[in-house]
C-alpha positions in Angstrom: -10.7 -39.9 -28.4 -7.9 -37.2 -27.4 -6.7 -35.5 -30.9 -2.6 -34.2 -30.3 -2.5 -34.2 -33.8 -3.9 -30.6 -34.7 -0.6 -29.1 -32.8 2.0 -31.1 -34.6 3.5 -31.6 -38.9 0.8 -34.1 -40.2 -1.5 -35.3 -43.2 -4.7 -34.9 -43.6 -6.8 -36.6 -45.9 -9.8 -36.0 -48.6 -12.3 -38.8 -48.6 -13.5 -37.0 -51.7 -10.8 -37.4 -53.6 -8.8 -39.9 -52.2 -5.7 -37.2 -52.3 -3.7 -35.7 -48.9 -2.6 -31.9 -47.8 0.2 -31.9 -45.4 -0.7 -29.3 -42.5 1.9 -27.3 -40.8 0.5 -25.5 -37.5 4.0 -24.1 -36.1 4.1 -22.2 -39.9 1.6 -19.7 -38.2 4.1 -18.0 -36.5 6.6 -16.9 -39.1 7.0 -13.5 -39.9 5.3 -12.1 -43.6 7.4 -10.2 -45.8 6.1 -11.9 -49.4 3.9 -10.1 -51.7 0.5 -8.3 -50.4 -2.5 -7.4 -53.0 -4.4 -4.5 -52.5 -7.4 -4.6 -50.8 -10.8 -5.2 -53.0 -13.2 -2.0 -51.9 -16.7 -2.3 -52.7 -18.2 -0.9 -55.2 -20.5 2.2 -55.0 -21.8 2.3 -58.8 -25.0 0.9 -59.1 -25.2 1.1 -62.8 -21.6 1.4 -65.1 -22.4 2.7 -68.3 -18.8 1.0 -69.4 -20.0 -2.6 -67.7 -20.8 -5.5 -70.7 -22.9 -6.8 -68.1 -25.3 -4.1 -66.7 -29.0 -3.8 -68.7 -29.3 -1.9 -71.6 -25.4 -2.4 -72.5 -23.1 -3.1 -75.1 -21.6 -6.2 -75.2 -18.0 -6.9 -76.9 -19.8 -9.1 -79.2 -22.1 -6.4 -80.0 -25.1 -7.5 -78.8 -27.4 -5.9 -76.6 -28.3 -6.8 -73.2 -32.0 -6.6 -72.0 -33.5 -4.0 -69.3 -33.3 -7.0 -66.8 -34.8 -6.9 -63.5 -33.9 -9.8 -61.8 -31.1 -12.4 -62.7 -30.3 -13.1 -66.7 -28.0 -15.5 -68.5 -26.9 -15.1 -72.0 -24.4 -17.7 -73.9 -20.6 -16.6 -73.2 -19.3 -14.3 -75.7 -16.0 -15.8 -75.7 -16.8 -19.1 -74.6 -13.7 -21.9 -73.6 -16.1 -24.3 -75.2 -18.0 -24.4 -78.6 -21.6 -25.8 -79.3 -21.5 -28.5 -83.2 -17.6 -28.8 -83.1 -16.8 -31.9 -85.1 -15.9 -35.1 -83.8 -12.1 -36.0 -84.5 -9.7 -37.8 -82.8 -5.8 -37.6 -82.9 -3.4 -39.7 -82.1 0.6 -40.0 -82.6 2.7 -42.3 -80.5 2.3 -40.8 -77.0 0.6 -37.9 -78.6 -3.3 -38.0 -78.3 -6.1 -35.8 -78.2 -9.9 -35.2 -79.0 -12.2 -32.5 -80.1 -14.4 -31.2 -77.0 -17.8 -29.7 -77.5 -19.8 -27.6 -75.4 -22.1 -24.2 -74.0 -20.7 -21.8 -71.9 -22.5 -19.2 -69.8 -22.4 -16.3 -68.2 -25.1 -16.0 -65.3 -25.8 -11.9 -64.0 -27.0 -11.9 -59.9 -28.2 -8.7 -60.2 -29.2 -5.7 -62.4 -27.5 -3.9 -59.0 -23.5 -3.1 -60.0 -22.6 -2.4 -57.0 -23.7 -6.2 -55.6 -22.4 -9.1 -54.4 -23.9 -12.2 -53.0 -23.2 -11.5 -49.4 -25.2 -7.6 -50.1 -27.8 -9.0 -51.7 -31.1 -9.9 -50.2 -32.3 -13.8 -49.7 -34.8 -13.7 -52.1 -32.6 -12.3 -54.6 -30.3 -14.9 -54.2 -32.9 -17.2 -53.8 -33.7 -16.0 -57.8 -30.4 -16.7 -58.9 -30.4 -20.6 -57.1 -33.8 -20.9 -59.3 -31.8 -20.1 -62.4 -29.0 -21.9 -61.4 -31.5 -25.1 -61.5 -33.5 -23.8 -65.4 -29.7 -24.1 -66.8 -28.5 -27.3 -64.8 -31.7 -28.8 -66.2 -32.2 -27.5 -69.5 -28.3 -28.1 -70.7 -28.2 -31.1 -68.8 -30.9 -32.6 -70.9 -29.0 -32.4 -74.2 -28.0 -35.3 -75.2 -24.7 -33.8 -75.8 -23.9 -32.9 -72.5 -22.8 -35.1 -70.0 -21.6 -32.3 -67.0 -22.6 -28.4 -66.4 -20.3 -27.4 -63.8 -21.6 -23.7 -61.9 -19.2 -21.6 -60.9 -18.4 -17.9 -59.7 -14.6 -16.4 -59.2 -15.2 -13.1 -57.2 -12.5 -10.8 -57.2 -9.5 -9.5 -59.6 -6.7 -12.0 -57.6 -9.5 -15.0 -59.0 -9.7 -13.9 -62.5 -12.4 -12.1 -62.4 -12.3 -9.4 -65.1 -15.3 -8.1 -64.2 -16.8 -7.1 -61.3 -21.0 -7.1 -62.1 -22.2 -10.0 -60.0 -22.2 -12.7 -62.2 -20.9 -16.0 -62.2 -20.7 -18.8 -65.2 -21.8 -22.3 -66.2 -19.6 -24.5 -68.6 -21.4 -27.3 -69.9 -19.6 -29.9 -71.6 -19.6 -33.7 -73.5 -17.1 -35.4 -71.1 -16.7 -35.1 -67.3 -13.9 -33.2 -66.2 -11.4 -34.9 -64.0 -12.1 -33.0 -60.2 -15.9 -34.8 -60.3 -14.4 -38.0 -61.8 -12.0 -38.1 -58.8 -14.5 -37.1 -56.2 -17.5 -39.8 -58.3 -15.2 -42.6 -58.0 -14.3 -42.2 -53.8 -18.5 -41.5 -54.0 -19.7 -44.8 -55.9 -16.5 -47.0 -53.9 -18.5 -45.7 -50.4 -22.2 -46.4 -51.9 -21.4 -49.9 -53.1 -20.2 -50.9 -49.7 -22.5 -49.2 -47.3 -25.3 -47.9 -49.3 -25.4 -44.5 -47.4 -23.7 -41.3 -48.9 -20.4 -41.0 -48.1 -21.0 -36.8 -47.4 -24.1 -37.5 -45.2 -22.1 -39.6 -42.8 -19.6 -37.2 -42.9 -21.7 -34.7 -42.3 -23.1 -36.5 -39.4 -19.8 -36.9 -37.5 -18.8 -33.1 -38.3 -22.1 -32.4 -36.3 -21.8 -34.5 -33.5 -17.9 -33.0 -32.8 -18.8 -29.2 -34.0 -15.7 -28.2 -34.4 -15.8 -27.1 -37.9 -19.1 -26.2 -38.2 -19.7 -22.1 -39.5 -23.2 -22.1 -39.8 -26.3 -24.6 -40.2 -30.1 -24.2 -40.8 -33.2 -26.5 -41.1 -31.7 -28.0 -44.8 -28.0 -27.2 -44.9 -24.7 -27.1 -43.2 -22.1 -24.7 -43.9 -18.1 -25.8 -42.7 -14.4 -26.0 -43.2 -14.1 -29.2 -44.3 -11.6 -31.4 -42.4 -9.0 -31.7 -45.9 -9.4 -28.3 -46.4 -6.8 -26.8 -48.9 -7.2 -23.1 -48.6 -6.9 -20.9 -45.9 -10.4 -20.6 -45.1 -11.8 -22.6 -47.9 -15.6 -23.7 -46.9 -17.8 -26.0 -48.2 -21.9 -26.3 -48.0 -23.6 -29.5 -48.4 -27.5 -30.2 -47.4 -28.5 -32.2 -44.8 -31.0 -34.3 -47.2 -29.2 -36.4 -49.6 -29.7 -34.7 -52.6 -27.6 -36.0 -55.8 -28.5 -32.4 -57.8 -30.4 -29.0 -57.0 -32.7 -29.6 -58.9 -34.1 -31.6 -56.0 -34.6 -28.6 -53.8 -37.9 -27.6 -52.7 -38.9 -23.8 -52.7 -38.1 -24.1 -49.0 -34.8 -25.7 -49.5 -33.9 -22.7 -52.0 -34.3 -19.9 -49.7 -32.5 -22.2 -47.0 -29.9 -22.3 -49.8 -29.8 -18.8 -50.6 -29.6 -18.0 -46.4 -27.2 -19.9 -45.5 -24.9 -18.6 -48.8 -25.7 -14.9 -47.7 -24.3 -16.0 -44.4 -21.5 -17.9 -45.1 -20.0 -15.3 -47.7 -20.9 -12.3 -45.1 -18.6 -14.1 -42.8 -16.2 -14.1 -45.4 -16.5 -10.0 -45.7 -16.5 -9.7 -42.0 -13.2 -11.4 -42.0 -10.8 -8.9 -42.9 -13.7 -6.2 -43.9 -12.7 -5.9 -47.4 -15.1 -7.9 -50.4 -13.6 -11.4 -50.1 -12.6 -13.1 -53.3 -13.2 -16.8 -53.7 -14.0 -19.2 -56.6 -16.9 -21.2 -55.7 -18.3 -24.0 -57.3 -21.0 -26.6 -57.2 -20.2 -30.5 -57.6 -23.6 -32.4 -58.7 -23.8 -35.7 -60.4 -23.5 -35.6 -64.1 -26.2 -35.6 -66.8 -24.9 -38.3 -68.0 -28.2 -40.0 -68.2 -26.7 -42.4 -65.4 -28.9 -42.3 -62.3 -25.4 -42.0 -59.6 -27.2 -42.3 -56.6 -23.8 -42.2 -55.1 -23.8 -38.7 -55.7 -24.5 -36.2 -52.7 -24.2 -32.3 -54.3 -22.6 -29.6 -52.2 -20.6 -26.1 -53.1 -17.4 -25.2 -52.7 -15.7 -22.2 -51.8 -11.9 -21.8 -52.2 -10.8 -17.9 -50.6 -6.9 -17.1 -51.5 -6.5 -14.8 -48.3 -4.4 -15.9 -45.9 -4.1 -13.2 -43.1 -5.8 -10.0 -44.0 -6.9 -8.0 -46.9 -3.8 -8.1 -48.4 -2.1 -11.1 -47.9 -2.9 -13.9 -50.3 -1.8 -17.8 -50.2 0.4 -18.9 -53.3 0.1 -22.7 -54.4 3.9 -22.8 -55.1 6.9 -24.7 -54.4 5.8 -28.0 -52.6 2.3 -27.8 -53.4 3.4 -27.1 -57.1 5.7 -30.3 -57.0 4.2 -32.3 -54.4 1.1 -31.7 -52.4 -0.7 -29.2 -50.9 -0.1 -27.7 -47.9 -2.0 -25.3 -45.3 -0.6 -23.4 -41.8 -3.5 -23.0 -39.8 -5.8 -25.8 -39.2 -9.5 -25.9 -40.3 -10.5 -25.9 -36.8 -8.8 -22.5 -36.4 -10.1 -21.1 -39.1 -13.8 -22.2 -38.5 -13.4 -20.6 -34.8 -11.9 -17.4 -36.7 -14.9 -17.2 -38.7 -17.7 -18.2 -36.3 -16.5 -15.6 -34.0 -18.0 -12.8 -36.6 -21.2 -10.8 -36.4 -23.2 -12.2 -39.0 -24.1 -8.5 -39.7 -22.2 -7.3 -43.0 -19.3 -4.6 -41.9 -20.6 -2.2 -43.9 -24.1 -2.1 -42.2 -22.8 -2.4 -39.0 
């Protein structure tokens, strides 16, 4: 079937979430004269005697960290989410709210300052996949928690006040409302066709190619069709996997590859360390067995067209939807175009 829709206004939408982003190709053209942020450099410090997350440091909280040698994860010392708070409820009116419990954590890559994923080997990344499974499985199987979300915001325009590689994992008694949204489009697909709704996705995105970056044996990495961000990317496996603690030790250095590649592509882009948040959707721990569920990660890049120029949610997207000038196939063309050789090594 022709597609004339990619060169005109029109909506796309997010079988995930059931929501829609309005895409406006002709926007491409229009000159830039709105805010540019400086360009992240990489860093050359292996060890920061002033970093709270490099070995043998300091911490804020005063505590110590170990000589590590690999990846370590310590409980956040200033943690969105406390462990034993007490149950209350309160409710006034239209007023109502409720006491949220939970463990917050702080996840180190790398001894190596100067890291980040796409500069780090596969088996080191294939390290920090292992411990991304210990702490998806070990808070999961409190009976107080019922979601541990994984997540990494690279780069100051993300947040990020520090920039050891590291990312975080909140753990927390309720679900939080972007996997509810995404769980209820999930179990609506199961119950009707009893396949996962992301594997026949996945199997039409490979049959037209068009937005696929890269793929191996186990996983796919590509824009995804709804795609909100500029170059936003998303990596799911080919095997219907509702968590990762399913993965094999195969699987994780399939994982850990095609991450390294992805995110290298991402450098490559406007040669400058690429800022994202990333984050990785699995079914809750719940105790529920959600067969519905099919995990992937998400990445979500702010850069629009180079180093310096960033995309704002604002306006529109603030008050009505979001909305996104180039297309995703333009984007994944953009990015499969680039030596999968880091620009720094090349």
């Amino acid at each position: 079937m022709e597609n004339t829709i990619n060169n005109k206004p029109h909506r796309r939408y997010n079988i995930l979430t059931g929501e829609w982003i309005l895409v406006s190709p002709h926007r491409t053209k229009r000159p830039w004269q709105g805010k540019k942020d400086q360009k992240s450099e990489l860093q050359k410090e292996t060890y920061d005697p002033k970093c709270y997350l490099c070995p043998t440091n300091e911490r804020a909280s005063g505590d110590t960290n170990p000589d590590y040698e690999g990846t370590y994860a310590f409980t956040n010392d200033f943690a969105a989410l406390l462990p034993n708070v007490e149950a209350e409820e309160y409710s006034n009116g239209l007023l109502k709210a409720e006491t949220e419990m939970g463990i917050c954590k702080v996840v180190c890559f790398s001894p190596n300052h100067s890291l980040t994923l796409p500069l780090m080997k596969v088996e080191e990344i294939t390290n920090v996949i292992k411990l991304w499974k210990k702490e998806y499985k070990e808070l999961g199987e409190k009976s107080e928690i019922n979601h541990v979300q994984i997540f990494e915001n690279k780069g100051a325009i993300m947040g990020c006040s520090n920039p050891h590689p590291h990312g975080q994992i909140w753990s927390q008694s309720s679900i939080p409302q972007e996997v509810l949204k995404k769980q209820k489009h999930k179990k609506a697909y199961w119950e009707t066709n009893k396949r996962s709704l992301l594997q026949d996705y996945l199997k039409q995105e490979l049959e037209l190619k068009e937005r696929i970056l890269v793929e191996n044996d186990h996983f796919v990495a590509l824009i995804p069709y709804w795609a909100v961000w500029p170059y936003e990317a998303m990596i799911v496996p080919k095997k219907h996997y509702q968590d990762i603690s399913q993965l094999n030790e195969e699987e994780e250095i399939a994982f850990a590859s095609i991450i390294k590649r992805l995110t290298i592509m991402f450098d490559n882009l406007f040669e400058t360390s690429f800022p994202y948040s990333s984050g990785i959707h699995q079914r809750p721990t719940d105790g529920e067995e959600h067969p519905e569920w099919h995990f992937h990660m998400s990445f979500y890049p702010p850069l629009l067209r180079s180093a310096e120029v960033k995309k704002f949610m604002v306006g529109y997207e603030m008050f009505a939807n979001p909305q996104r000038d180039i297309t995703a196939e333009s984007a994944a063309n953009n990015l499969r175009q680039l030596s999968e050789v880091h620009y720094s090594k090349q």
